[in-house]
ZAMARGU-4260 file (C-alpha; in steps of 0.2 Angstrom, whole numbers, plus 5000, padded with zeros to 4 digits):
<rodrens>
0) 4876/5114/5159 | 4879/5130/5166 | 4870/5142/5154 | 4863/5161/5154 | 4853/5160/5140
5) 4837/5148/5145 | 4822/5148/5130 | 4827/5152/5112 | 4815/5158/5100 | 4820/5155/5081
10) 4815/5166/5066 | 4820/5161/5049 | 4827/5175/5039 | 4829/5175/5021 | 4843/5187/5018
15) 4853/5186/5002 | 4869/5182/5004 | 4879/5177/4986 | 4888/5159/4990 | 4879/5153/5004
20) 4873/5136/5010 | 4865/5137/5028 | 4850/5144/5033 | 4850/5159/5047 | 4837/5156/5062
25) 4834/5168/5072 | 4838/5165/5090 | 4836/5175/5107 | 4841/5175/5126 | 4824/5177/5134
30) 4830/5191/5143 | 4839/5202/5128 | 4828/5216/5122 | 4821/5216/5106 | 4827/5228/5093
35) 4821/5237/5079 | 4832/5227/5066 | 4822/5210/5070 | 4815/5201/5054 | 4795/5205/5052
40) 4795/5185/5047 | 4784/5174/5058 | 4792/5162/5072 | 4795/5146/5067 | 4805/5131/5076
45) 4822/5126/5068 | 4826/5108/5067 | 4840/5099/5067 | 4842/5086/5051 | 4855/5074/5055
50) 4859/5069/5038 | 4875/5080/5034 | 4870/5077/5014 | 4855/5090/5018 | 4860/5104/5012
55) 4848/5120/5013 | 4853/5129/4995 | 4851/5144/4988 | 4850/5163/4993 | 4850/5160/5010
60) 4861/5171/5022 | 4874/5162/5031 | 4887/5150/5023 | 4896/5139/5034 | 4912/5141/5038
65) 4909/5159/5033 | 4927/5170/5036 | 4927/5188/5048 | 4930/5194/5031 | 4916/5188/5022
70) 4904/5192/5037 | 4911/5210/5037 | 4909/5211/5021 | 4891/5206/5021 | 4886/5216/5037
75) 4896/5233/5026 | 4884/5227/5012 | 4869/5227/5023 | 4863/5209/5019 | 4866/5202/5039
80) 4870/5212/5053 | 4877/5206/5070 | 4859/5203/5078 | 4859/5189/5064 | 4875/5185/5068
85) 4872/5180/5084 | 4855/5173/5082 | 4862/5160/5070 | 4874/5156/5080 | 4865/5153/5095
90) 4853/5145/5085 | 4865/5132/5083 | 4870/5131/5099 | 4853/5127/5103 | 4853/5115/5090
95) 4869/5105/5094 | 4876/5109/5112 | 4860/5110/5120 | 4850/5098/5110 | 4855/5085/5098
100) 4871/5079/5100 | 4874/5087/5114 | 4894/5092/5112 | 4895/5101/5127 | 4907/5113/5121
105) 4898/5129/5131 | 4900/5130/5147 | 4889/5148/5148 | 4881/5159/5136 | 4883/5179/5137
110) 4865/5185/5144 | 4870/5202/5133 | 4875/5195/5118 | 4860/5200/5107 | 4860/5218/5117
115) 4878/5220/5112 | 4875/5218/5094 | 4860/5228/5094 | 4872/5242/5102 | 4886/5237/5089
120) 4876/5237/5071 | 4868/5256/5078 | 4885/5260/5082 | 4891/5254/5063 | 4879/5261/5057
125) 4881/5280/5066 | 4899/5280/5062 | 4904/5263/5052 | 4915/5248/5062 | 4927/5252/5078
130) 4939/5237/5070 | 4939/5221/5060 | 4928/5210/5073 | 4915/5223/5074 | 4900/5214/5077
135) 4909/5196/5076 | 4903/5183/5090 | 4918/5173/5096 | 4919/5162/5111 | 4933/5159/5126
140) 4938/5146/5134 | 4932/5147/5152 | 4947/5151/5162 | 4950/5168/5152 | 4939/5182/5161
145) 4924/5192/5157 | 4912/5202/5165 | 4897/5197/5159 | 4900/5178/5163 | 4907/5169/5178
150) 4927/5161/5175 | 4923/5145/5183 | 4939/5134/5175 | 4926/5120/5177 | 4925/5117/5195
155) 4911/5122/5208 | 4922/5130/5218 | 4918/5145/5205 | 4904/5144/5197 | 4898/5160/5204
160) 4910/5170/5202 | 4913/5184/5192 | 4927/5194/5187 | 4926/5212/5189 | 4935/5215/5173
165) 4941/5208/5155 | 4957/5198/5155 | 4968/5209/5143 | 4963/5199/5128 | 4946/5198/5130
170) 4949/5218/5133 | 4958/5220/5114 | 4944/5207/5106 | 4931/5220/5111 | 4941/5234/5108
175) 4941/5229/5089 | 4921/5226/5090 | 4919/5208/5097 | 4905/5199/5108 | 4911/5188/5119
180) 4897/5175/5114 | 4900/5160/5126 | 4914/5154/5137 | 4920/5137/5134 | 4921/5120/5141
185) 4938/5113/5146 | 4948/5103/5157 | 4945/5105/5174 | 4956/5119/5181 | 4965/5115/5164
190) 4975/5102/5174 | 4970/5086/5158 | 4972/5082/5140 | 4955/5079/5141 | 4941/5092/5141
195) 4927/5085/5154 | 4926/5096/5169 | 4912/5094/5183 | 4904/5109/5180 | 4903/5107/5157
200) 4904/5088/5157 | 4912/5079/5143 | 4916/5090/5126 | 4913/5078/5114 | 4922/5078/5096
205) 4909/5082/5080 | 4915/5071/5068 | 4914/5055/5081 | 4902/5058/5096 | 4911/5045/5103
210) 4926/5052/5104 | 4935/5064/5115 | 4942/5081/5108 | 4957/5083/5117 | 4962/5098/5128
215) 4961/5107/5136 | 4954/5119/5126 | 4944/5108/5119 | 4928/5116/5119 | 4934/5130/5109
220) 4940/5120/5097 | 4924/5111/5094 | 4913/5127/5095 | 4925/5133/5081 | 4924/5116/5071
225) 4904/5117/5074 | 4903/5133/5067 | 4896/5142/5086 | 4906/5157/5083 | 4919/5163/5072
230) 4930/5160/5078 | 4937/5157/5097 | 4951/5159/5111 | 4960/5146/5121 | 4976/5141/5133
235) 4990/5132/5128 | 5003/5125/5143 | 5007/5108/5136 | 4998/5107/5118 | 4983/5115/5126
240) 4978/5125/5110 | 4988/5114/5097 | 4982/5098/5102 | 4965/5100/5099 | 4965/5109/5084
245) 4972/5097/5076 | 4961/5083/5082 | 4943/5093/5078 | 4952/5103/5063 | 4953/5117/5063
250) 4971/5131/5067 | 4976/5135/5081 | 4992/5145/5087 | 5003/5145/5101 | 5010/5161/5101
255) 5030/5168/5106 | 5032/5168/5124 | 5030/5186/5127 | 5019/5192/5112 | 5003/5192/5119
260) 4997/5193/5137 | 4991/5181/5150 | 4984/5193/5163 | 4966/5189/5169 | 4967/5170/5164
265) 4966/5157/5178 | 4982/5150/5175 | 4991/5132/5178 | 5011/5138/5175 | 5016/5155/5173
270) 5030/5150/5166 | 5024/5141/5151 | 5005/5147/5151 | 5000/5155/5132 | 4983/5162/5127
275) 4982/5157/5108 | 4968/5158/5095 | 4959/5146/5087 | 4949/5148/5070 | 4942/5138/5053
280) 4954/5148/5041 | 4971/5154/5045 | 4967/5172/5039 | 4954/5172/5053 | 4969/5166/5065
285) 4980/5180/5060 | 4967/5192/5063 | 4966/5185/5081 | 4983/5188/5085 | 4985/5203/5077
290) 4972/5211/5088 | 4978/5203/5104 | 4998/5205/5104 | 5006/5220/5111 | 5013/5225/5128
295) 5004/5224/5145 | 5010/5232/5160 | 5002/5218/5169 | 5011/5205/5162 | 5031/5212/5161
300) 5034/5196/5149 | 5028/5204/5134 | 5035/5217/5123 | 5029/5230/5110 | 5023/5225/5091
305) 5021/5232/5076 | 5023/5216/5064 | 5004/5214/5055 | 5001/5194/5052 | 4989/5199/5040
310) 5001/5204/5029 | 5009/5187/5028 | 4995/5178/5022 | 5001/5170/5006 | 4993/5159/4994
315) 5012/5156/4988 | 5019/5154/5005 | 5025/5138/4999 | 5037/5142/4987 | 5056/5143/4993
320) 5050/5137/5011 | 5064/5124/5018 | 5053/5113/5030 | 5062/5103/5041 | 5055/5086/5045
325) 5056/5081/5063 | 5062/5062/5061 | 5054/5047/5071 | 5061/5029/5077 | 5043/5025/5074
330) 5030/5026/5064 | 5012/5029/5066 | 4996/5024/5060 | 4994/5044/5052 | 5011/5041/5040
335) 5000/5039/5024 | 4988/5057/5028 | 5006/5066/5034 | 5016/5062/5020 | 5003/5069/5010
340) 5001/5084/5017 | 5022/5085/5015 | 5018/5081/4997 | 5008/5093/4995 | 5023/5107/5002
345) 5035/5099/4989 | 5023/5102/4974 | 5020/5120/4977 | 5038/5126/4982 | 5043/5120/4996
350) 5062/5108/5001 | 5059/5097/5013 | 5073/5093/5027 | 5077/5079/5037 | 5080/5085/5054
355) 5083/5079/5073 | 5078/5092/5088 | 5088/5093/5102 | 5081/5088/5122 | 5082/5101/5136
360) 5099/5100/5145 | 5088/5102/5162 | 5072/5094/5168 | 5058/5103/5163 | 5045/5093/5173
365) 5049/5106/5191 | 5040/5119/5179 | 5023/5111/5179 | 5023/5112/5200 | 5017/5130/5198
370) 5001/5127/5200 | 4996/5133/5217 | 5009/5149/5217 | 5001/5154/5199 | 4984/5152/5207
375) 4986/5163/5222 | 4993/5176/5211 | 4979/5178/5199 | 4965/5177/5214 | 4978/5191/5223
380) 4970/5203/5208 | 4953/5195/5208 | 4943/5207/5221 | 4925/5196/5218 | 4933/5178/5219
385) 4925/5167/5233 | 4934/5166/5250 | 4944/5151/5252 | 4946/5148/5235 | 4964/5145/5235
390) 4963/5130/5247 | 4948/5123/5240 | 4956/5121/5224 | 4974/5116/5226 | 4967/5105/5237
395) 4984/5101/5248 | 4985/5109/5264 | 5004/5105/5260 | 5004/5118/5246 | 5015/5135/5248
400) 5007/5153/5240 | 5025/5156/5235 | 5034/5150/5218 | 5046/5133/5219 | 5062/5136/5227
405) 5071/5121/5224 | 5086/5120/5215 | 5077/5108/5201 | 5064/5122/5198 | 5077/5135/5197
410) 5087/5127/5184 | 5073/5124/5174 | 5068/5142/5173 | 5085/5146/5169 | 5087/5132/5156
415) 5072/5138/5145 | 5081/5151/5137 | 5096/5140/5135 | 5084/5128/5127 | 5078/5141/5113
420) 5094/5144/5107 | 5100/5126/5106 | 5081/5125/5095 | 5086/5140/5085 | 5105/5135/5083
425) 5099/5118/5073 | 5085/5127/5063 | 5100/5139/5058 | 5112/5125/5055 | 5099/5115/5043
430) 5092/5135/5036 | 5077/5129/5040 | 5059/5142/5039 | 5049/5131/5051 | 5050/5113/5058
435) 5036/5099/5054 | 5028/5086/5065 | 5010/5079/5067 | 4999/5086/5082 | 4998/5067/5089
440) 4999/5051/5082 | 4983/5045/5081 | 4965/5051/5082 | 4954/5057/5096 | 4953/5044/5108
445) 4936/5035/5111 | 4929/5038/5127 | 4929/5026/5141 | 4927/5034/5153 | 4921/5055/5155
450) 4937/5059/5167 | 4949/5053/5157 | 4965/5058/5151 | 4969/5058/5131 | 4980/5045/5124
455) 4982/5050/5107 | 5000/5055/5110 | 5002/5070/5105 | 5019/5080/5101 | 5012/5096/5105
460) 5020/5100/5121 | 5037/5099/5118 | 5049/5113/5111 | 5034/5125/5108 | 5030/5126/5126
465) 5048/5125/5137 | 5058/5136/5122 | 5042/5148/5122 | 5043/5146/5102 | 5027/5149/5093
470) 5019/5134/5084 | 5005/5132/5073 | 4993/5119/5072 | 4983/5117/5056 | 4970/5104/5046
475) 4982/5091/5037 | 4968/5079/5030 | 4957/5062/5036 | 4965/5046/5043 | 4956/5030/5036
480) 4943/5030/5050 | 4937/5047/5045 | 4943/5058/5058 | 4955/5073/5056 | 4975/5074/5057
485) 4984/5088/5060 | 5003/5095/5056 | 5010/5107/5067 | 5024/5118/5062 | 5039/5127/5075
490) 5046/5145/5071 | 5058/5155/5079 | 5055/5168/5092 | 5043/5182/5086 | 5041/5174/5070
495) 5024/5168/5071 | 5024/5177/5052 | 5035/5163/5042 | 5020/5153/5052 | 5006/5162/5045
500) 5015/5162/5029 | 5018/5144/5026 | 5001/5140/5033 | 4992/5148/5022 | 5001/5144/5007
505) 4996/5128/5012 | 4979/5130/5014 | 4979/5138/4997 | 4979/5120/4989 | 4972/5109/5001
510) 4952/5108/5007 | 4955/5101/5023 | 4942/5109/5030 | 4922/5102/5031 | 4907/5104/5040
515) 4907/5090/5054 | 4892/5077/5052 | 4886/5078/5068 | 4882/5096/5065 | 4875/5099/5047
520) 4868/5115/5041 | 4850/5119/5051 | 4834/5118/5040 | 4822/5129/5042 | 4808/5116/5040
525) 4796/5116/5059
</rodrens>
């Protein structure tokens, strides 16, 4: 593993916090300085207990799957700041990617991190919080840029290199009082539905070690499910975001073509390359977006904002909904958990809708050859990336710098809008809010071998991704061998609010959500 941080040393706190249920080590990058905030406590080594029934209780400071709300709320009442926020989440880290387990979701770990929040809780305290992430660790999937780390994509081709600024989002995230935690593990190059890359190895899922977590973001997703960070940022082309969120449970979104900016994030297709959030709750997803969207000159496919997705949180976002129900010829081994999930729409307000989507008039597959044209462009604005990157990793002296000029790619870029309003004709036609289908129709996938490719056969590239509609993935329950299965929902352009709103309506009267066993609370017994 390619990490920043070498030797941790863990404190325990005790810290009241009201409702929580994990304990909060302290942990450390060797070379971050030590602040004046650090807990007079004496040094003790945290231990993993693999038993997921052990349960450290009372007041102790950090719950899991604690909300950006709740930790604001607790670092505004002065019972955590964010040095204790990033300690126990590196602590864990420690615990579970480095040790234990061994997911593998990290690919580097941000040498500053402690520094940052030292600077972030003075700051808070001097003139109270820049934004609603101030002081929230987060991590990014590690072809999204940073300063403070390298953007490798996976390969070895660039593992030293480091961006000499923020990708756009990354930018915003800090803006509104983020640290950048870690980066992620992922796909190679993001070119699989696997995430095993040379550089990270194989992400493993944490509730099956044996199983793979999909991809490519899939190091995202199971630093989010494992409860690294907050919450986290990945890349959706074909499902990238979707697909493992819902394999590792947690939400992730793929947001409207347009709404939030690509630029500084090593890309596969321009075309139909995302940047999407993934988080535990979808009130924490909303916040994500809400903070990243908006117009950037260096990306001319997006536009202005103004529509807060906060404010479509809904515990009754349910009631009056028409869901339409993408029908199959087939059925799958998830039916049982996915209907439900629908059930569970029906009994709190919601008409279900029987409904058959459209395919492309054109060939969408000439999209996916972007590859090399996309890559020289981002190195073009990369002044620090290594010489004779390009060639290295495109790897076919064939290849051109320049986009596709076939006539098969150009109807393909032409046909994608054409494709979005055949989509939103029949959502019209049916007055439909959003459309329903699972994330994939079957589990994760065991692992055979570490290069493989994921045949859980997910949906999750389809419409979303040539139409540019957004779609949401979220936690719809456990199949019978005890793994999670996800429902993803479609809107229309720039309605990523009926999303939020139906999402959370849902979550309202489901617990979908738990604690993977391969990563229990940490117990502060040495």
């Amino acid at each position: 593993m390619h990490r920043a941080a070498t030797s941790i040393v863990v404190s325990v706190l005790i810290v009241a916090l009201a409702g929580c249920t994990d304990s909060a080590p302290r942990t450390a990058p060797t070379d971050s300085p030590t602040d004046s905030s650090a807990t007079s406590e004496p040094s003790t080594t945290v231990t993993a207990d693999p038993s997921p029934s052990t349960v450290i209780t009372g007041d102790v400071p950090f719950p899991m799957d604690a909300t950006i709300a709740e930790l604001q709320r607790a670092m505004r009442n002065g019972r955590v700041s964010s040095v204790d926020l990033v300690d126990h989440f590196l602590a864990r880290i420690e615990a579970y990617d480095d040790d234990g387990p061994q997911l593998n979701a990290l690919i580097s770990i941000n040498p500053r991190a402690r520094a940052e929040a030292v600077a972030l809780d003075s700051e808070r305290a001097a003139s109270g919080p820049r934004g609603p992430l101030h002081g929230i660790p987060l991590v990014v999937k590690d072809n999204i840029d940073t300063v403070e780390m390298p953007t490798t994509s996976g390969s070895p081709v660039l593992e030293h290199f480091r961006p000499a600024r923020d990708a756009f989002q990354v930018r915003k995230l800090r803006e509104a009082g983020a640290i950048i935690l870690a980066k992620t593990n992922l796909a190679e190059l993001t070119q699989s539905s696997n995430s095993y890359s040379t550089l990270g190895g194989q992400t493993l899922s944490p509730y099956d070690t044996s199983r793979e977590p999909g991809g490519s973001s899939g190091g995202t997703a199971v630093a989010v499910a494992a409860n690294f960070a907050a919450a986290g940022l990945g890349q959706d082309t074909c499902g990238s975001v979707r697909h493992p969120a819902g394999l590792n449970n947690v939400y992730g979104l793929r947001p409207t073509h347009g709404l939030s900016s690509r630029a500084g994030a090593l890309p596969f297709s321009t075309s139909l390359d995302e940047l999407g959030p993934m988080a535990r709750t979808v009130g924490d997803l909303a916040i994500l977006v809400d903070i990243t969207a908006g117009e950037d000159p260096e990306d001319p496919a997006t536009v202005p904002t103004t529509t807060s997705l906060v404010d479509a949180l809904d515990p009754a976002g349910l009631e009056g909904r028409r869901v339409g129900i993408l029908e199959f010829d087939y059925r799958t081994e998830l039916d049982g958990v996915l209907q439900d999930a629908l059930d569970v729409m029906v009994a709190h307000g919601a008409e279900l809708v029987p409904i058959t989507l459209p395919e492309p008039a054109q060939d969408m597959d000439p999209l996916l050859e972007e590859f090399p044209s996309s890559l020289a462009d981002y190195l073009a604005k990369e002044p620090t990336a290594p010489r004779g990157a390009w060639t290295r990793l495109v790897g076919d002296p064939g290849a051109s710098r320049e986009k596709p000029t076939t006539r098969a790619y150009r109807k393909a870029v032409a046909g994608r809008m054409g494709y979005r309003r055949d989509l939103e004709a029949v959502m019209d036609r049916h007055r439909v809010d959003a459309v329903a289908y699972p994330v994939s129709a079957t589990t994760a996938s065991v692992i055979v071998r570490p290069d493989q490719d994921d045949d859980s056969g997910h949906f999750a590239c389809g419409p979303a991704t040539i139409a540019g509609l957004p779609a949401l993935a979220m936690p719809a329950g456990f199949a019978s061998d005890g793994l999670p299965v996800g429902l993803e929902l479609l809107g229309r352009a720039f309605d990523e609010a009926t999303l939020i709103s139906i999402a959370s309506g849902f979550e309202a009267h489901t617990d979908h959500r738990g604690l993977p066993a391969a990563v229990p609370p940490l117990s502060p017994a040495g």
